[in-house]
C-alpha positions as CSV (number, residue, x, y, z in Angstrom):
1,X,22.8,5.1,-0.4
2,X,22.1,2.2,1.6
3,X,18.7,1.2,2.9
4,X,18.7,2.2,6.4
5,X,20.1,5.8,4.9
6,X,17.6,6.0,2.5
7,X,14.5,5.0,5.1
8,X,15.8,7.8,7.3
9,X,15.9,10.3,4.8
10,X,12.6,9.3,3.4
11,X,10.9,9.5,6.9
12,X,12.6,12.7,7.4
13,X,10.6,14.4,4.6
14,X,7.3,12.7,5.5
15,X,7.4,13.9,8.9
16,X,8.1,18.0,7.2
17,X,5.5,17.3,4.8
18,X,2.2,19.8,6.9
19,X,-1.3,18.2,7.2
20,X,-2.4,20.1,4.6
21,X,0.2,18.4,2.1
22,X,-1.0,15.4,3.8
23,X,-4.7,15.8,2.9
24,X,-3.8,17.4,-0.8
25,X,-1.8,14.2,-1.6
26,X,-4.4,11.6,-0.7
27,X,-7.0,13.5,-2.7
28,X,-5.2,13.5,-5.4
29,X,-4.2,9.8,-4.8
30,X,-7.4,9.0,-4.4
31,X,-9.1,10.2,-7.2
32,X,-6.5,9.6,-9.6
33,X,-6.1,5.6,-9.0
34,X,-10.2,5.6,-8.7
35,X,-10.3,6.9,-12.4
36,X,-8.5,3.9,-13.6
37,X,-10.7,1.2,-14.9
38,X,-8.8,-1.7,-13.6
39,X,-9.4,0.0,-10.3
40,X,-13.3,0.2,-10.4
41,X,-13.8,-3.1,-12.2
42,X,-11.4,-4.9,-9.1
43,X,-14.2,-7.0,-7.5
44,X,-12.1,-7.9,-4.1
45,X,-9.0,-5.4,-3.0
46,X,-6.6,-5.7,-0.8
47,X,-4.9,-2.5,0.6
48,X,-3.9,-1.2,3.8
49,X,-4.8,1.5,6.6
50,X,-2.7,3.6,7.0
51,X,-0.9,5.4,9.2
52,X,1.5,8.2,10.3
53,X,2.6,9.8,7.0
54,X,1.9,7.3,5.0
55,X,-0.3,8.6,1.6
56,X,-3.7,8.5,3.6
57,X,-6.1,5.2,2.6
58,X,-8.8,6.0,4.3
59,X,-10.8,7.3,1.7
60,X,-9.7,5.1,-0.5
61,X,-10.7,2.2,1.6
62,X,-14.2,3.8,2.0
63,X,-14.4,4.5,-1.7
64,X,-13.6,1.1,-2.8
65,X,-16.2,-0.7,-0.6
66,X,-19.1,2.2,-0.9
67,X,-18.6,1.2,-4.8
68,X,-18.9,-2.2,-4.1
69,X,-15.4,-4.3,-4.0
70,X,-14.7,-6.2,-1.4
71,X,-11.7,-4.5,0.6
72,X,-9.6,-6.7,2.6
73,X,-7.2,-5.2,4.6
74,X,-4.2,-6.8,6.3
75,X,-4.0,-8.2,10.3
76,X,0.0,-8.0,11.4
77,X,1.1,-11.8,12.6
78,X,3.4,-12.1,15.4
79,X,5.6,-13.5,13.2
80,X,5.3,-10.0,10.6
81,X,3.7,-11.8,7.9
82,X,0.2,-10.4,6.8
83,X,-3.3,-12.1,7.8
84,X,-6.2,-10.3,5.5
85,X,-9.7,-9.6,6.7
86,X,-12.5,-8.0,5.4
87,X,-13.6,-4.6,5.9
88,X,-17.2,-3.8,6.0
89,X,-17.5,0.0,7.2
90,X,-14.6,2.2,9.6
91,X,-17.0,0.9,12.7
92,X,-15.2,-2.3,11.9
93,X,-12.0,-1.6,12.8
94,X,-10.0,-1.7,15.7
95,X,-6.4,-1.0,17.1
96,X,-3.6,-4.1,16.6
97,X,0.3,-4.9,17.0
98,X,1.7,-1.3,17.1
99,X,-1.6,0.1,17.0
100,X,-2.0,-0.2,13.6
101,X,-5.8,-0.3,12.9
102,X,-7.5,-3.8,11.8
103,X,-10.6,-5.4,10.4
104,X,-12.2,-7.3,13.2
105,X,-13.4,-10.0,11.1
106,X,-13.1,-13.5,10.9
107,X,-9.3,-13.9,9.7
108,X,-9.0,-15.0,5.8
109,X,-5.6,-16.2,6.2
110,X,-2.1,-15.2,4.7
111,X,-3.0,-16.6,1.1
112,X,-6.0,-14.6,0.7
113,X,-3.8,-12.2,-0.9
114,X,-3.9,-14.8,-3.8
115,X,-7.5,-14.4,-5.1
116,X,-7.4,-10.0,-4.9
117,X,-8.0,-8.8,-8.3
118,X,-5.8,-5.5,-7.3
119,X,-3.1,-5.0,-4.5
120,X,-1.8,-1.7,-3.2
121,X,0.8,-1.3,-1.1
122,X,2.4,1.1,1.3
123,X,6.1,2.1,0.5
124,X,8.6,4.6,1.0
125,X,10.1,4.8,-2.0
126,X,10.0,3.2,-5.2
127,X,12.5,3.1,-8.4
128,X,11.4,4.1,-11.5
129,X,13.5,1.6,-13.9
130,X,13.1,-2.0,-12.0
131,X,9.3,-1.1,-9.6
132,X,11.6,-2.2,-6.8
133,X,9.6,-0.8,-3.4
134,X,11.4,0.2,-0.6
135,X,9.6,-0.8,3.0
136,X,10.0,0.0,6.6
137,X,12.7,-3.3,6.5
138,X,10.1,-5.8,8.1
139,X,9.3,-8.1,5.0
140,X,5.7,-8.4,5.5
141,X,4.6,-6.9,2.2
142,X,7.7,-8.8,0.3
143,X,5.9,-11.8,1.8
144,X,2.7,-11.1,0.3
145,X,3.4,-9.7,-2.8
146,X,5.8,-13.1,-3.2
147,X,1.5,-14.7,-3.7
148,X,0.1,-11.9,-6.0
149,X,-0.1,-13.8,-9.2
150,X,2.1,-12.4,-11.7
151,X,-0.6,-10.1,-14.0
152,X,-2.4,-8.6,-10.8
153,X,-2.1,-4.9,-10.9
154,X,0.5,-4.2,-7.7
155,X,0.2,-0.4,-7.0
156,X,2.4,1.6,-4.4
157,X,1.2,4.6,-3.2
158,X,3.7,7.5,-2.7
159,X,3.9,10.9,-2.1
160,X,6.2,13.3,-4.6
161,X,9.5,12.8,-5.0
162,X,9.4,9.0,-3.5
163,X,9.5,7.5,-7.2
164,X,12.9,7.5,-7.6
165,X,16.5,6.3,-8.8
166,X,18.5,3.7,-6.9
167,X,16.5,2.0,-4.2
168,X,18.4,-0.9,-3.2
169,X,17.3,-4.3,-3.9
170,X,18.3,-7.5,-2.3
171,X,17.2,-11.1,-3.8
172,X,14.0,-10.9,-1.4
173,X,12.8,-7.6,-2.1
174,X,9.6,-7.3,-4.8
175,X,8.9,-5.2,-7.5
176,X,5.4,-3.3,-8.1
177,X,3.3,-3.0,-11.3
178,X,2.6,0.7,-10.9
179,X,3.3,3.5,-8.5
180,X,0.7,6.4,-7.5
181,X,2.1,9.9,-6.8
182,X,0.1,12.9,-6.6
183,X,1.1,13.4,-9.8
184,X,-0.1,10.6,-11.6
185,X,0.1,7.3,-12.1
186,X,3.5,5.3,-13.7
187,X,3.9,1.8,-14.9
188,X,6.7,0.6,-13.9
189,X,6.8,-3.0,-15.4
């Protein structure tokens, strides 16, 4: 299946999926990638805020900085590559390109990405054999995990059944270390 295919069908099942599911999932996201020690010994994190049906990082988010890490959370560039700024508490935040909420403070640049200790990642779907993530199609998180040294945990967070077999890769397109599904966590390389 090609990509566009694949996003549709993807969506498709995230939009079905109830609030309830919704809320269930990112608990379980939540507090399963929080048990990791990796996770609670990362001094500065970068992640995102999501949105839509995405797996909900909200709590995560809050989590992370009310244990102490420094979250840093991307800023959408006109040009679709990823800014990071720091979050410091959800009064912090404020609506962006696409509405997408972002940290309102003092912009850290697109290589701040570099010096995160763990990235996590939205995605729709990932493969289980190669960690290849499948995005929305804009590039912007290719882009950034392109400067995530090479032993830097990379974690996707997915609901169940979006690890899967087959995403299609193209020469741009960036693997992840791990994915998170409600149902645990898998390394994938």
């Amino acid at each position: 299946m090609d990509k566009l295919n694949l996003r549709r069908q993807l969506l498709a099942a995230r939009t079905a999926l109830s609030p309830e599911q919704l809320r269930a999932n990112a608990t379980k996201v939540r507090e399963r990638l929080l048990e990791q020690p990796w996770v609670q010994m990362a001094g500065l994190v970068a992640c995102y805020w999501s949105a839509g049906s995405e797996p909900e990082t909200h709590g995560l988010v809050f989590a992370l900085w009310k244990h102490g890490a420094t979250v840093i959370l991307p800023v959408l560039k006109e040009d679709n590559d990823l800014d990071w700024a720091v979050y410091d508490g959800p009064d912090t935040l404020a609506p962006g390109r696409f509405g997408i909420m972002e940290p309102v403070d003092t912009r850290r640049g697109v290589d701040a990405v570099r010096t995160a200790a763990l990235v996590i990642v939205p995605a729709l779907a990932v493969d289980r054999t190669s960690g290849v993530r499948l995005g929305r199609g804009g590039g912007s998180y290719d882009r950034a995990l392109a400067r995530v040294g090479p032993n830097v945990p990379t974690v996707a967070l997915l609901h169940g059944g979006e690890l899967i077999d087959g995403v299609p890769a193209e020469p741009h397109d960036l693997r992840v270390r791990f994915a998170m599904t409600p149902e645990g966590l898998t390394r994938l390389m």
